[in-house]
PAVO-823484 format. One line per 2 residues: number of its first residue (from 1); for each residue x, z, y of C-alpha. Coordinates in steps of 0.5 Angstrom, whole numbers, plus 2048, in hexadecimal, padded with zeros to 3 digits. Layout:
# PAVO-823484
NUM) X/Z/Y | ...
***
This chain:
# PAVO-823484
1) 800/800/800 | 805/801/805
3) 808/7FC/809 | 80F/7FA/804
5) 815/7F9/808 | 818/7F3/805
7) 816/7F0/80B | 817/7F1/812
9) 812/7F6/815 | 80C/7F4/817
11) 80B/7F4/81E | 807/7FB/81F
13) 80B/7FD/825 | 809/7F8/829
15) 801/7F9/828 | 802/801/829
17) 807/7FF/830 | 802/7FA/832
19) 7FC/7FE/830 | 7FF/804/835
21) 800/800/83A | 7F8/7FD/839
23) 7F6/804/83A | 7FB/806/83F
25) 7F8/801/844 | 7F0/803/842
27) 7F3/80A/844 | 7F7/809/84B
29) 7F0/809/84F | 7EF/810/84F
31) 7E8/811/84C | 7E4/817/84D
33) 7E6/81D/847 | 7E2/81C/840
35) 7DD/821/83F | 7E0/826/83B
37) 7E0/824/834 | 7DA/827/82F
39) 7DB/82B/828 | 7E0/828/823
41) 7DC/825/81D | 7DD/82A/817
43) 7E2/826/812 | 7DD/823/80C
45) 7E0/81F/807 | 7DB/819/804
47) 7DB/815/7FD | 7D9/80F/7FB
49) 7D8/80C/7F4 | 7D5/805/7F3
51) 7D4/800/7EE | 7D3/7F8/7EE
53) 7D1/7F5/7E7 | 7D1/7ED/7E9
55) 7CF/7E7/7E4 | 7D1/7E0/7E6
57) 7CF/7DA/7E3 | 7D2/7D3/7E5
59) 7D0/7CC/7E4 | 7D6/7C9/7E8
61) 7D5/7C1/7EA | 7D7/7BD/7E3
63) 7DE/7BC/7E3 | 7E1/7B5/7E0
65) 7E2/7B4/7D9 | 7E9/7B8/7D7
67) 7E7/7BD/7DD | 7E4/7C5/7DC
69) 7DF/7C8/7DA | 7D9/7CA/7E0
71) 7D5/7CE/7DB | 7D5/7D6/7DB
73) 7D3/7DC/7DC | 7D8/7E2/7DE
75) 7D6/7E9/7E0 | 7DB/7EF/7E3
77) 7DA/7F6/7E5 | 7DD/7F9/7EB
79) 7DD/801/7ED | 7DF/804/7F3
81) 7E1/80B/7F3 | 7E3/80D/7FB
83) 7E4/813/7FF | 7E4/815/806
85) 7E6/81C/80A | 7E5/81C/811
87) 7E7/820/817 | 7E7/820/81E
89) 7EE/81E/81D | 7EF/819/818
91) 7EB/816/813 | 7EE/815/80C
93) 7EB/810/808 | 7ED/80E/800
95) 7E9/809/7FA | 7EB/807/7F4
97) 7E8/800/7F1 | 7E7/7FE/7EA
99) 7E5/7F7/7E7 | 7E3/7F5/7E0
101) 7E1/7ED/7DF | 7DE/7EA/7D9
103) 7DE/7E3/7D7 | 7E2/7E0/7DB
105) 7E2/7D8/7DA | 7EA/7D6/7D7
107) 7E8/7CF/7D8 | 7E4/7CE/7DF
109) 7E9/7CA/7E3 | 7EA/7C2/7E3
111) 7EA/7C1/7E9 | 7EC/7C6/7EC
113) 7E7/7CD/7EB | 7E0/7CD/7E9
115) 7DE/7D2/7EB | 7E0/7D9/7ED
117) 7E1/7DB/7E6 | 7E7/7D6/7E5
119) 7EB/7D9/7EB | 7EA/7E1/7E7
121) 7ED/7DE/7E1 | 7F2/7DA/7E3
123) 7F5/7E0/7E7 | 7F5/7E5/7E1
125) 7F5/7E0/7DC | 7EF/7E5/7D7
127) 7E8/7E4/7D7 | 7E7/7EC/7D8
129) 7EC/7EB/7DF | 7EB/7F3/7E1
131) 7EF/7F7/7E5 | 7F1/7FF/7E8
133) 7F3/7FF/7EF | 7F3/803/7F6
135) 7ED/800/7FA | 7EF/804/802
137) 7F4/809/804 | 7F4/80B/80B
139) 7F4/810/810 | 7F0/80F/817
141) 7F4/813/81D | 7EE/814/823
143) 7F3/818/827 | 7FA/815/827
145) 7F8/811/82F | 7F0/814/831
147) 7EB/80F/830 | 7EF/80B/82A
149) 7EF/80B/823 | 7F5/809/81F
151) 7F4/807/818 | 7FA/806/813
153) 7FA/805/80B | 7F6/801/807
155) 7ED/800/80A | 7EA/7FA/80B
157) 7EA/7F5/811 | 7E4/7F1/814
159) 7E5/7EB/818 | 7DF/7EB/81E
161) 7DD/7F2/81C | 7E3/7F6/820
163) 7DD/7F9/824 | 7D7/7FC/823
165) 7D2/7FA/829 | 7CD/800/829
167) 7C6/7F9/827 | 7C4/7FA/820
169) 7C2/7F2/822 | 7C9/7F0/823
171) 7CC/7F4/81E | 7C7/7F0/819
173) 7C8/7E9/81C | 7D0/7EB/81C
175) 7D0/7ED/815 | 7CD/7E7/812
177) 7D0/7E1/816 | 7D6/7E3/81A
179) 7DA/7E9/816 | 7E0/7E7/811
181) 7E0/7DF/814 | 7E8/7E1/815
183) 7EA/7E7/811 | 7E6/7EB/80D
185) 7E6/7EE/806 | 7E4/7E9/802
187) 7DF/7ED/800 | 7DC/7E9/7FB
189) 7E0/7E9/7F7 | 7E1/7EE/7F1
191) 7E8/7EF/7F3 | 7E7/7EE/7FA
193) 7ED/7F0/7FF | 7EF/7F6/805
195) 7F5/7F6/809 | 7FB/7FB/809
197) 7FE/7FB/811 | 7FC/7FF/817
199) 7F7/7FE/81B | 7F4/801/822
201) 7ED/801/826 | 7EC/803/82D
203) 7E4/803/82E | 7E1/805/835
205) 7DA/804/837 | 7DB/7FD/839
207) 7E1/7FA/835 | 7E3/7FB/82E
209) 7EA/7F8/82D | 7EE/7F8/826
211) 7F5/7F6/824 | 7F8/7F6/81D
213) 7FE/7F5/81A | 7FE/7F3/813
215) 7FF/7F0/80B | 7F8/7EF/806
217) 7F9/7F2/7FF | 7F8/7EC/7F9
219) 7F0/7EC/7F7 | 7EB/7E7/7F7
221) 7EC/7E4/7F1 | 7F3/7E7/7EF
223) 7F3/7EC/7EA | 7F9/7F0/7EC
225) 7F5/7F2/7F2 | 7F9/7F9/7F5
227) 7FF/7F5/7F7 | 800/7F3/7FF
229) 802/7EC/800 | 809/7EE/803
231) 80A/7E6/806 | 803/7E7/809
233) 804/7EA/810 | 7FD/7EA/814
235) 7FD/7EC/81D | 7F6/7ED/81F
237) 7F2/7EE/826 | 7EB/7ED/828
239) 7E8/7F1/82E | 7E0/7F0/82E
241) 7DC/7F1/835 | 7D6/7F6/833
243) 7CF/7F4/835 | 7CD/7F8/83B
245) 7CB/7F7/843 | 7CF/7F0/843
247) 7CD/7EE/83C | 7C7/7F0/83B
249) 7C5/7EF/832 | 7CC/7EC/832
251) 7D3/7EE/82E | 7DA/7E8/831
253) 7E0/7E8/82D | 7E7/7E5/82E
255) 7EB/7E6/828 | 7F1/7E3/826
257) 7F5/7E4/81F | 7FD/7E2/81D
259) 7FE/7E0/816 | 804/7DF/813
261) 805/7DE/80B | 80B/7DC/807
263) 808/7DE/800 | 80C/7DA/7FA
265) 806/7D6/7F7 | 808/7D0/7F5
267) 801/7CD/7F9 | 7FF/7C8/800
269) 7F8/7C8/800 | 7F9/7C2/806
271) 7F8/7BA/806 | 7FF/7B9/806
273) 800/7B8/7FF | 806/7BB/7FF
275) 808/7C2/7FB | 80B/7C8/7FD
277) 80F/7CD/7F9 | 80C/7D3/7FD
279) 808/7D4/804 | 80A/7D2/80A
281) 805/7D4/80F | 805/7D7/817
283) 7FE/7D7/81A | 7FB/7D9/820
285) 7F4/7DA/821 | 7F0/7DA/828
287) 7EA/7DB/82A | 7E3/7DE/82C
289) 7DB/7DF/829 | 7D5/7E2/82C
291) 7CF/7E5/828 | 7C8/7E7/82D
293) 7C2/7E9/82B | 7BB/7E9/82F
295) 7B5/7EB/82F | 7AF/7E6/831
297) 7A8/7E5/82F | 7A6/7E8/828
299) 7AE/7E8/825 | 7B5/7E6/829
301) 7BA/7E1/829 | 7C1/7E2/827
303) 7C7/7DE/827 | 7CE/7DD/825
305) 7D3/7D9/828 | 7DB/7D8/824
307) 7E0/7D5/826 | 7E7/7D5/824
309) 7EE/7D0/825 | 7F5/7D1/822
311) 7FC/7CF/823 | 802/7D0/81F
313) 805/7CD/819 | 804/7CB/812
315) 809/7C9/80D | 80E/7C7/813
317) 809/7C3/816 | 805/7C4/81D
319) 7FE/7C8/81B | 7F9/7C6/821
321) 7F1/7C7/81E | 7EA/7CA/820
323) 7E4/7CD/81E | 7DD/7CE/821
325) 7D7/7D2/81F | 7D0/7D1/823
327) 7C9/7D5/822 | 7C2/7D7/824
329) 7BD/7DA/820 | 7B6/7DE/821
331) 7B3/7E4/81E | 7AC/7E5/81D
333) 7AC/7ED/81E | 7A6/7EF/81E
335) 7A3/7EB/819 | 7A1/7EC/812
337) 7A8/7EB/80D | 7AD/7EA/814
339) 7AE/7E3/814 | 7B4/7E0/817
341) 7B6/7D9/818 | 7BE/7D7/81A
343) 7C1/7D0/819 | 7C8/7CE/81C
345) 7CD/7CA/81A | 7D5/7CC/819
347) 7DC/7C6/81A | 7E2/7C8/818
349) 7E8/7C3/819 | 7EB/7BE/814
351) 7F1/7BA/813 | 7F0/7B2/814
353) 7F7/7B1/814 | 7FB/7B3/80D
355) 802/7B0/80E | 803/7B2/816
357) 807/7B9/818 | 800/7BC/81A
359) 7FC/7C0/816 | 7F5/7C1/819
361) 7F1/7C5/813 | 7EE/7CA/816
363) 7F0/7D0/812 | 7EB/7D7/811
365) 7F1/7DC/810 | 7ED/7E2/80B
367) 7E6/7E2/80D | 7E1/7E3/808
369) 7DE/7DC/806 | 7D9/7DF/803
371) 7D5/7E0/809 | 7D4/7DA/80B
373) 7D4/7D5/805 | 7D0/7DA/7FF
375) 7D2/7D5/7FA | 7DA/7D6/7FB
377) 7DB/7CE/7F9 | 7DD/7CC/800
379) 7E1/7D0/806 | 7E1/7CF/80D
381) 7E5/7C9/80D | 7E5/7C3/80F
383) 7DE/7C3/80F | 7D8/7C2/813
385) 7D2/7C7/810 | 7CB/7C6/814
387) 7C7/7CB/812 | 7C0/7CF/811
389) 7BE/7D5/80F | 7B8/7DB/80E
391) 7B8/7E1/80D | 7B2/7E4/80B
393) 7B0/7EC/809 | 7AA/7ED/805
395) 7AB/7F4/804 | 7B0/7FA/808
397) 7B3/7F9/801 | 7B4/7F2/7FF
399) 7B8/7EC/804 | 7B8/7E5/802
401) 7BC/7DF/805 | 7BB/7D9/804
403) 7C0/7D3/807 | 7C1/7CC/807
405) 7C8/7C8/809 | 7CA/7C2/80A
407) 7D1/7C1/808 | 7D6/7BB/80C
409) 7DE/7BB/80C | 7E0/7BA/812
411) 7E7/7B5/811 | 7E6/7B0/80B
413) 7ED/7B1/80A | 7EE/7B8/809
415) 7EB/7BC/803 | 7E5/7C0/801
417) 7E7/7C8/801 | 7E5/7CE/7FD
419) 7E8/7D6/7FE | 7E9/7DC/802
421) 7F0/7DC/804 | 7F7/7E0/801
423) 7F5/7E3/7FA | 7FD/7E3/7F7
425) 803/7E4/7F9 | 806/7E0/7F3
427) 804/7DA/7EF | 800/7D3/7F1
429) 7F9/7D5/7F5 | 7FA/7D5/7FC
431) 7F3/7D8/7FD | 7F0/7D2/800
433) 7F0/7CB/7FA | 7EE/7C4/7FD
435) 7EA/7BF/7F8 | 7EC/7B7/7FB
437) 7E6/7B4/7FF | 7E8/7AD/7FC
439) 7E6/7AA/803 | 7E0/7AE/803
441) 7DC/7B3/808 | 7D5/7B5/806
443) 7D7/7BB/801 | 7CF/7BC/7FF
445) 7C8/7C0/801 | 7C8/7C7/7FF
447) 7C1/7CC/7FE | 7C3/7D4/7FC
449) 7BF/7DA/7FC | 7C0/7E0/7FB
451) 7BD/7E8/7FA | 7BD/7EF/7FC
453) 7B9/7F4/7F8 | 7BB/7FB/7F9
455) 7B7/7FF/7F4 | 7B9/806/7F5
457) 7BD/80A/7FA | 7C3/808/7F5
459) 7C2/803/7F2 | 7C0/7FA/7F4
461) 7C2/7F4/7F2 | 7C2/7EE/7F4
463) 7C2/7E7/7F3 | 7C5/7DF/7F4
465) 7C4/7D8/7F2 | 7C7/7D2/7F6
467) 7C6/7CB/7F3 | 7CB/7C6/7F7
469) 7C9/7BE/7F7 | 7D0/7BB/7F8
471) 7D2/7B6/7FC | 7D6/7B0/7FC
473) 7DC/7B4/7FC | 7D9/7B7/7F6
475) 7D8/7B1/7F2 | 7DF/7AE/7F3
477) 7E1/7B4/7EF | 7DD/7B6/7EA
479) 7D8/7B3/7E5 | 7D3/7B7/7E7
481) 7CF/7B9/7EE | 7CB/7C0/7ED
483) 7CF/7C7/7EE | 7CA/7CD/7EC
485) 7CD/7D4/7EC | 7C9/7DA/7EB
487) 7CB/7E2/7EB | 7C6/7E9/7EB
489) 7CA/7EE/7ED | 7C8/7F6/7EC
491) 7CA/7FB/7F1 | 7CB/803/7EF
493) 7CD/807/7F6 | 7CE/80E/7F8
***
């Protein structure tokens, strides 16, 4: 869990020494003396224990004659065990992870994965990929600098989450359609990932900023999922405007991250054509969202809007590339089963030119891909996603969503991705795997739902089915056109 030291440090007096100076200059006005401070909270020490047993059914597109098997059905068990020890001056927090599957597929890849439970077996190599591992580690410090927090150890990072708005409305909005869109835990899946490193958030009323310096563990689908990728350095900062006088119902953010990867995985997920014996990857990202939600007539309107540009270099070439998100929608609050309508459309840059010194694939860094294309089957580049959702609640006890998407690369000469970023430190999977376009852009139609069901105070499920209509990037590479993949999932907590 701790940063290792066979590579210079990561840069950690810098963000303090900067984020000194961000207080000091707050500071200098002289404001009037806080109130005295109330009663120190009695030290409390909470436990939680949660359970997910999840089956997974996939009937990937019809490989060519000579390719995998797309049939299968795997299931796999994920416990949780966490504690968390709060005073008023430090908060200790620790959990434990294990993983048990069952069935993986040994020969679901051709052309490349079909499916999630490909990528499981090919890192553990065994149909019963399990592991013990540390979850989180870390202690949160809330009075080294008044009014800052300081976390270091192994926790969980999200990207678009720093801040909490004080809005139940945007938080709902933010939850479903901004956070982990750069860097999230990869939650969905059974290993997922966290990050050992250190970060610090200064909160005031109107402003929220947060920086952090840090290396994500292995997980995802990696097995070995308590290493730290010491060849994985990871600097953030966001500073997010909450909503209040000047914007009413509206959260602002400006955000920007440094990655820098130099893993030995013998893996270029690009249109190059070229190999590469290890990774090569400096990339800055920049950018800015906005989520607002208003009240009008018998519901309210939100919006989201995202927009990211990055610069850099990826395997010794010049890295220029963008992404850019827009959405509306409109809830029905006071209506029986609260419907709510959105639509928007996502655009993320591809390569037009293979053989030039430039490398324009908009790359997402770690985010939780999930959240924004449910099948898993595509990531978010090169890619242009129009979309419609609804979102439906027949009773306080049961959600349903339903969407529709329709799928397009941007650039004919760049490929078809899928993944969620950095998973090993070691071996031939980048995190991201491009599929060849064959000179094509329509990827294909895809129609999903899932559901929500809590059927106790401890105890919910929830379920998924998702059948994409491939396009013509699809028919070039396989014989089939139809993807169907479903789960159940069964959630114990407490």
């Amino acid at each position: 869990m701790l940063i290792h030291t066979s590579r210079p440090p990561l840069h950690v007096a810098q963000f303090a020494a900067a984020l000194m100076l961000l207080h000091a200059r707050v500071t200098l006005g002289q404001p009037p003396a806080p109130p005295p401070a109330a009663p120190a909270a009695a030290p409390n020490t909470t436990w939680q224990v949660r359970d997910w047993t999840r089956v997974e059914s996939w009937h990937y597109f019809e490989p060519k004659p000579g390719g995998g098997d797309p049939d299968y059905t795997d299931v796999a068990n994920r416990l949780f065990v966490g504690v968390e020890h709060r005073t008023s001056a430090i908060d200790l927090a620790g959990a434990l992870q294990y993983v048990q599957f069952g069935n993986l597929p040994t020969n679901a890849t051709g052309p490349g994965a079909l499916g999630s439970g490909s990528l499981y077996f090919a890192a553990s190599g065994q149909t019963d990929s399990h592991q013990l591992y540390l979850r989180y580690l870390n202690a949160r410090l809330k009075h080294v600098i008044p009014g800052t927090v300081i976390q270091v150890g192994r926790f969980g990072y999200t990207s678009g989450a720093e801040s909490a708005s004080g809005d139940a409305a945007i938080e709902g909005v933010k939850r479903l359609r901004l956070d982990s869109r750069l860097i999230g835990e990869f939650e969905w899946s059974l290993y997922q990932r966290a990050f050992d490193g250190v970060r610090v958030d200064v909160d005031r009323p109107r402003w929220h900023a947060t920086v952090s310096a840090v290396r994500p563990t292995q997980g995802g689908f990696e097995n070995a999922a308590n290493a730290e990728m010491t060849h994985v350095d990871l600097f953030t900062g966001a500073l997010t405007l909450k909503p209040g006088a000047a914007l009413r119902h509206t959260e602002w953010q400006l955000f920007a991250n440094q990655y820098d990867d130099t893993r030995a995985v013998a893996a270029r997920p690009d249109n190059s054509g070229l190999t590469a014996s290890s990774v090569d990857v400096q990339i800055q990202t920049f950018g800015t969202s906005v989520v607002g939600e208003y009240p009008a007539g018998p519901g309210r309107w939100d919006v989201v809007g995202w927009a990211a540009g990055q610069t850099g270099s990826w395997y010794a070439q010049t890295h220029r590339a963008w992404s850019a998100a827009g959405e509306a929608g409109y809830q029905w609050t006071a209506l029986p089963w609260r419907p709510w309508i959105r639509a928007g459309i996502f655009r993320a840059s591809g390569d037009d030119a293979p053989a030039d010194t430039r490398h324009e694939t908009y790359f997402p860094v770690m985010p939780t891909v999930r959240k924004y294309s449910l099948s898993t089957v595509y990531s978010l580049m090169n890619l242009n996603d129009a979309f419609a959702q609804a979102v439906l609640r027949p009773s306080p006890k049961l959600t349903l969503r339903m969407e529709l998407h329709a799928l397009d690369l941007v650039s004919a000469a760049d490929r078809w991705y899928a993944g969620s970023g950095a998973t090993q430190s070691t071996g031939t999977y980048f995190g991201y795997a491009g599929r060849v376009s064959n000179g094509q852009t329509r990827l294909g139609t895809m129609i999903e739902g899932s559901a929500d069901r809590s059927i106790a105070r401890h105890w919910s499920i929830n379920g998924y089915v998702g059948v994409l209509r491939g396009g013509d990037v699809v028919r070039h590479a396989f014989s089939g056109d139809t993807l169907k993949f479903a789960y159940l999932e069964n959630v114990i907590q407490f």
